[in-house]
N, C-alpha and C positions, 0 to 999 in steps of 0.2 A: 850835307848829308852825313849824318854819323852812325857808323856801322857798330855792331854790338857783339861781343864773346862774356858768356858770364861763368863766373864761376859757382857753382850751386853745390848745394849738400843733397848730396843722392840716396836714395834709400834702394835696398834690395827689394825686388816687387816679385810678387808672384800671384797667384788667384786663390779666395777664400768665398766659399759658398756657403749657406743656410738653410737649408731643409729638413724636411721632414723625413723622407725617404732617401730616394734617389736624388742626386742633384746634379747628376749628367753620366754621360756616356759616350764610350766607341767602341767601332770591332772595326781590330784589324786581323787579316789573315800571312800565311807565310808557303809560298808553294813549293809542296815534297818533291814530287817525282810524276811523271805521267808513262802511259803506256796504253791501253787502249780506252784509261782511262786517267783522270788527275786528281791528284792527293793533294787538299791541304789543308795545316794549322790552323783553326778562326782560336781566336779569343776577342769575349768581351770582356769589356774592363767599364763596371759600373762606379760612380763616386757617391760617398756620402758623407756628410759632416759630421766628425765624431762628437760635439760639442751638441747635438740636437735632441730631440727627447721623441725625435722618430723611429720609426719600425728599424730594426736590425737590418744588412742587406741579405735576401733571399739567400737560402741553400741549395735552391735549385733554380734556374730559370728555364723556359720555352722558350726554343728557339727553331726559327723554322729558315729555309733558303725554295726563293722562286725565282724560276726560270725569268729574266726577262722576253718582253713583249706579249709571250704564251700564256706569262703569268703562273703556270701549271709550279704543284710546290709539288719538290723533287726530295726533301726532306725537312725533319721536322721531328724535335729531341729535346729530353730534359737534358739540361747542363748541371753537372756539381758545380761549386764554386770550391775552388782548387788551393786559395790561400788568399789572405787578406792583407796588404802593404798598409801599415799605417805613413803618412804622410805628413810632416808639419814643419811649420816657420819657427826656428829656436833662437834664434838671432834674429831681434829687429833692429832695424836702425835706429840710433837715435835721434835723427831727423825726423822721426814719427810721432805725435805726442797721441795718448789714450789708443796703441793700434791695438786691433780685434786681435782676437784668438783664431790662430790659423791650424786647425787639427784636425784632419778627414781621415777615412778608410780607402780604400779601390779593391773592392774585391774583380778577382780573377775568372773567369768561366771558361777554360779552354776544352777544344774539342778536335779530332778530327775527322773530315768528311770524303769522301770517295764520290767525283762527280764524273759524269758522261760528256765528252767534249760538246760544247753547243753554239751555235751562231751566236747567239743571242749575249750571252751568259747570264749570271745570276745576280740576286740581290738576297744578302744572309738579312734576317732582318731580327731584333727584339724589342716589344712593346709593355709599357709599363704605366700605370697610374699610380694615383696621381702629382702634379706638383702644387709646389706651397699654396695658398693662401697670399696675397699681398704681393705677388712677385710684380713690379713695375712697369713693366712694357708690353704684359698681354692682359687680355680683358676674359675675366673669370679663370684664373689661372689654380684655384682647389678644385675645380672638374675638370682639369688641362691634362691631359698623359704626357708620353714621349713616345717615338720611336725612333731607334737606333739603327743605321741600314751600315752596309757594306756592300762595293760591289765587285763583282769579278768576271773581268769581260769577254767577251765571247771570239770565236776566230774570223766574224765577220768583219772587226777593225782592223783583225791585223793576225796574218796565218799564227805568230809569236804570242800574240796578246794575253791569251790565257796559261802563258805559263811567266804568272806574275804574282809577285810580292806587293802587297798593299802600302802604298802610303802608311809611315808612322809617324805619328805627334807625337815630337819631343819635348816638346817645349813643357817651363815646370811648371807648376800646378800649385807653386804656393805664393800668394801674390797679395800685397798689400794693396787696396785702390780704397783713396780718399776722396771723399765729395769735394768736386769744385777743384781738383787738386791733378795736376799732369799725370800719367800714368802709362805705363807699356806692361803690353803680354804677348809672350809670345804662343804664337800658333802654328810655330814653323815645324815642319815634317821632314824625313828625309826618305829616300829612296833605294832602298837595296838594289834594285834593275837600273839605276842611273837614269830611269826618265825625268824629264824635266816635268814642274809641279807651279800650278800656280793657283794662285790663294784666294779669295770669294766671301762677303757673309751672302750667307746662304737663311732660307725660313727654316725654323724647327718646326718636326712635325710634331702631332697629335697622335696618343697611342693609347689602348687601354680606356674603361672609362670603370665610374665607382662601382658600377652594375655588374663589371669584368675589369679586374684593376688588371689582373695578367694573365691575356689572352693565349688561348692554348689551343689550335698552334696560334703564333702570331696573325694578325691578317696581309693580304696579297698586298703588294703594289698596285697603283698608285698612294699615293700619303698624301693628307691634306696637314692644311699650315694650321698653325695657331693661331689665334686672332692678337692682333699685336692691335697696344693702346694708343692714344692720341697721336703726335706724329713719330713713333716709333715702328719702323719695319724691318723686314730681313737686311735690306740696307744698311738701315741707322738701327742696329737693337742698343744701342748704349744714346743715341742723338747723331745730332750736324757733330758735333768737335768730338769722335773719335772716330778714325780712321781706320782703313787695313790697308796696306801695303801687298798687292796683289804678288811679287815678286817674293818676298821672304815671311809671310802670314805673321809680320808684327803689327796685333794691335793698339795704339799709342791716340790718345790725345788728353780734353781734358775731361773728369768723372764728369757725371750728372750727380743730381740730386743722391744721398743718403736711401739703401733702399738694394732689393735683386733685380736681375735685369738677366735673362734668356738672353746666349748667343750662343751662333751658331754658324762655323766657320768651313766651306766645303774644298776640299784640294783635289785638282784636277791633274790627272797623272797622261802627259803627252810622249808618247814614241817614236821616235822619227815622226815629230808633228802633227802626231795623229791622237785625238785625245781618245784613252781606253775607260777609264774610271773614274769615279769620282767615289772623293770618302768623305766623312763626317764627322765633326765634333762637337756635341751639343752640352754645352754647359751651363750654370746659375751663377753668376759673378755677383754677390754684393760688395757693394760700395759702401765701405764704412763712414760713419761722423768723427771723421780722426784727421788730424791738424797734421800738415810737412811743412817744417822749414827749410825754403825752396828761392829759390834766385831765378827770375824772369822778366825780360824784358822783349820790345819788339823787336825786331830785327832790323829794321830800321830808323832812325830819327829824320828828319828833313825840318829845320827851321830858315825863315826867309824873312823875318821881321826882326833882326839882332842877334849880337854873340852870346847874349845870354840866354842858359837853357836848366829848366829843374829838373831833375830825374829823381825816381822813386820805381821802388821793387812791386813788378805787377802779378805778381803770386801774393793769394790769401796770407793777411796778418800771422805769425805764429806767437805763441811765446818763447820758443823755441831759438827762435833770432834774437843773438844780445849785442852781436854788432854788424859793423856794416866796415866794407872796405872801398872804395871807387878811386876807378884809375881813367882820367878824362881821355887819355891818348896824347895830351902837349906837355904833357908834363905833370898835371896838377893834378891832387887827388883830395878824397875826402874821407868821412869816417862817421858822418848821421847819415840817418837812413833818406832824405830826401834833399840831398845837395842842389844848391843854384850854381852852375860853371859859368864862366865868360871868357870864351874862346877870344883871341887874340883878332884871328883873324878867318873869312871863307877857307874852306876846303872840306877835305874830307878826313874825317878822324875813326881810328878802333877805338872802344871804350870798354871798359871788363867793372 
């Protein structure tokens, strides 16, 4: 058996979307002060791609907040949009050969609201049409909406529970991902109230339609899914080979095909064990047609028929690789890219 450490050329990653409008979303909130009643901060934060030759993002949006279970909407407001963060990747690595142009906006919508303590609590919600044309993993995705929820939970989970800070996604927003090619993003969040957060893909919903691209107010909970394509679902929205790591919301494996892909990632906010919220972030990742020169292998070898063994690098060709280094673990090394070794003798060896 021979064990493996490689040494790779790594590229900074971050996520780059394609739209026409909108190309994701979240709201989180921040909580003021209570007294016989509770104050607090929402903002949305909508994404779009500066690079597209779609609609500008709104100057105002609808946004409305319902009670859950009761469903009863308890308010419901135009938002200005407060200021626009341009966003983008300036530095690529050159591990990357032809990488896309990584240049979006996020505009801002904050607001504050004045709520009535409730059992139940609330869901703030904002709905929006439509998304691209061609997006890969849902089916009829230019009559697809969104909608963007937040929630804020009620005193029936816990006497404390509403007087809480939302989950925030930190994680950066500019990310290179290649077809066919490994990749991580993060979706991790953190916690002003110290609860503990744990990470989920989750379905995007459907919001809005061409008839009413933004619905005014939003409409109630419940929210239906998207219709996700072949075997792509809330599970797999990228395939089988990429994962989420339910503990630190990094998602990591290898791209799919060339192309956008709907994900949507939920963090569940636990207090003393007890889960209060759940938040959301829904976003458009494409996956570019762009080459890494990248070092991979399996993590293990096992031969049982002779000492001699070929090895070769199981990441896509680049032209980007102009040499090659291998270090067997007995000593012996090479320098083409698919060396024959002949180990001496049985055991076990590291090999880089």
């Amino acid at each position: 058996m021979k064990k493996l450490f490689l040494l790779i050329c790594l590229s900074f990653s971050g996520l780059f979307a394609v739209a026409n409008h909108i190309t994701g979303g979240t709201i989180y909130y921040t909580y003021e002060k209570s007294g016989n009643d509770l104050i607090y901060h929402v903002i949305l934060n909508l994404y779009r791609d500066s690079t597209s030759n779609g609609a500008q993002l709104d100057a105002q949006t609808p946004i409305a907040i319902y009670e859950n279970v009761t469903n009863k909407m308890v308010d419901s407001r135009m938002v200005s949009k407060s200021q626009t963060v341009a966003l983008s990747l300036k530095n690529y690595s050159p591990c990357i050969q032809s990488p896309p142009i990584i240049k979006y906006q996020v505009g801002w919508y904050p607001f504050d609201v004045t709520l009535p303590p409730s059992p139940y609590g609330y869901t703030i919600v904002y709905q929006r049409c439509c998304r691209i044309a061609g997006i890969n993993n849902l089916i009829g995705s230019s009559n697809t909406g969104a909608t963007y929820t937040a929630q804020i939970p009620g005193f029936n989970s816990l006497p404390d529970a509403p007087e809480n800070n939302s989950a925030f996604f930190n994680g950066k927003d500019t990310v290179v991902v290649c077809a066919n090619n490994s990749f991580c993003y993060d979706f991790g969040a953190v916690d002003k109230d110290g609860d503990s957060l744990a990470y989920s893909f989750c379905n995007a919903y459907i919001g809005g339609s061409t008839a009413n691209p933004s619905p005014n107010p939003p409409e109630e909970p419940p929210y239906s899914s998207v219709n996700y394509s072949g075997f792509y679902n809330e599970s797999m929205p990228m395939g089988p080979d990429v994962h989420l790591d339910p503990k630190t919301g990094m998602v990591c494996g290898i791209a799919p095909a060339a192309g956008i892909y709907v994900v949507t990632v939920c963090v569940t906010e636990y207090r003393r064990g007890v889960p209060i919220a759940v938040q959301r972030k829904d976003v458009q990742i494409k996956v570019g047609d762009c080459n890494v020169a990248d070092a991979a292998l399996k993590p293990e070898y096992i031969s049982c028929d002779g000492f001699n063994y070929t090895f070769s690098n199981e990441a896509p060709a680049s032209p980007l690789i102009h040499t090659y280094f291998w270090d067997f673990g007995d000593g012996g090394t090479a320098t083409t890219s698919n060396p024959t070794h002949n180990y001496a003798d049985t055991g076990t060896y590291t090999f880089k």
